[in-house]
LOLUM-416645 format. One record per residue (C-alpha): residue in one letter; x, y, z. Coordinates in steps of 0.5 Angstrom, whole numbers, plus 500, padded with zeros to 3 digits. Example, Ala and Ser with C-alpha at 12.3 -4.5 7.8 and 13.67 -1.06 7.14 Angstrom:
% LOLUM-416645
a525491516;s527498514;
//
This chain:
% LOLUM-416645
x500500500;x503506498;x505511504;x504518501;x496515501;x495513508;x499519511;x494525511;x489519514;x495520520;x497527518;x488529519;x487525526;x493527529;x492534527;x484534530;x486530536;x492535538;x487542535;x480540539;x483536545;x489538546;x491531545;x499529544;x500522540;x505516540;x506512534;x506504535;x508498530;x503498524;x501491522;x496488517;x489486520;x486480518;x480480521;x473485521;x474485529;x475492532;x480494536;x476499540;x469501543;x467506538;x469507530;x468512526;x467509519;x469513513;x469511505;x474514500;x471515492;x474517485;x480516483;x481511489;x476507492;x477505499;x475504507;x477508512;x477507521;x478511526;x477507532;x478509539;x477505546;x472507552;x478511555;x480514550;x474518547;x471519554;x477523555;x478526548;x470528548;x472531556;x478535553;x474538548;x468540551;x472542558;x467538562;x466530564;x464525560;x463519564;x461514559;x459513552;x452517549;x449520544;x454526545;x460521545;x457519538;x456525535;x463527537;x466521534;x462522527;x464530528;x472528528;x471523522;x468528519;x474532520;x478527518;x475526512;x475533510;x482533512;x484526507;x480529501;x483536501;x491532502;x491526496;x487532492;x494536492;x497530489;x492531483;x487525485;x480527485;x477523492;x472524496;x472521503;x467522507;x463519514;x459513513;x456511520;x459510527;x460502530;x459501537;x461495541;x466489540;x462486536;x460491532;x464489526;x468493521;x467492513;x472495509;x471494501;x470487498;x475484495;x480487499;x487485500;x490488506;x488493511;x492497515;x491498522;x496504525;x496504533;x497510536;x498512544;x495518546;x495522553;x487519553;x487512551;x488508545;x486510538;x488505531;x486508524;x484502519;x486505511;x484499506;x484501499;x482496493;
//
């Protein structure tokens, strides 16, 4: 997978998570991720068009989007609801917005946009059919785990 195509989905979180929250990011090791489970309790999903065709997550842990969502808002969130769930589908948003206006520099026309949100462990996370890999990129942040997922056919 080429790097120059996942990097504004890196760039884009990191930024929005650093802008909105305050949130300082540590990388870990990358890997491919064989199955459709997710590594967390809340994903944003996203899908690219046009010139690439992919999927895109941005999944967090309970810790880590109550944290995020409290630094934003400046009061406590204590557990996952409809704020968390906005909250979640308005980072992605961000993301997609952020990912569109990045690969449109390097003169593809995409549109990557914020599909649905997934809650749950057992709320499975598709990518597009026929697939070969997905790239899982796991990050450390102050408030908790965050792991984007970017799959491109």
């Amino acid at each position: 997978m080429d790097a120059t195509l996942v990097n504004p989905f890196i760039e884009g979180t990191l930024h929005i998570l650093d802008t909105t929250a305050f949130v300082k990011v540590k990388p870990e090791t990358p890997f491919l991720k064989k199955d459709r489970i997710p590594h967390g309790d809340i994903s944003g999903l996203l899908e690219i068009s046009g010139d690439l065709t992919g999927t895109a997550a941005v999944t967090f842990t309970e810790k880590s989007i109550l944290g995020i969502v409290s630094a934003m808002f400046g009061e406590d969130m204590p557990e996952i609801n409809e704020e968390i769930h906005d909250a979640v589908g308005e980072i992605s948003n961000m993301v997609a917005g952020h990912v569109t206006t990045k690969i449109a520099e390097m003169d593809k026309k995409v549109t990557v946009k914020f599909k649905e949100i997934k809650i749950g462990q057992d709320a499975l996370i598709e990518h597009i059919e026929g697939a070969q890999h997905v790239l899982a990129l796991p990050f450390r942040t102050t408030k908790g785990k965050v792991l984007i997922e970017v799959c491109y056919s």
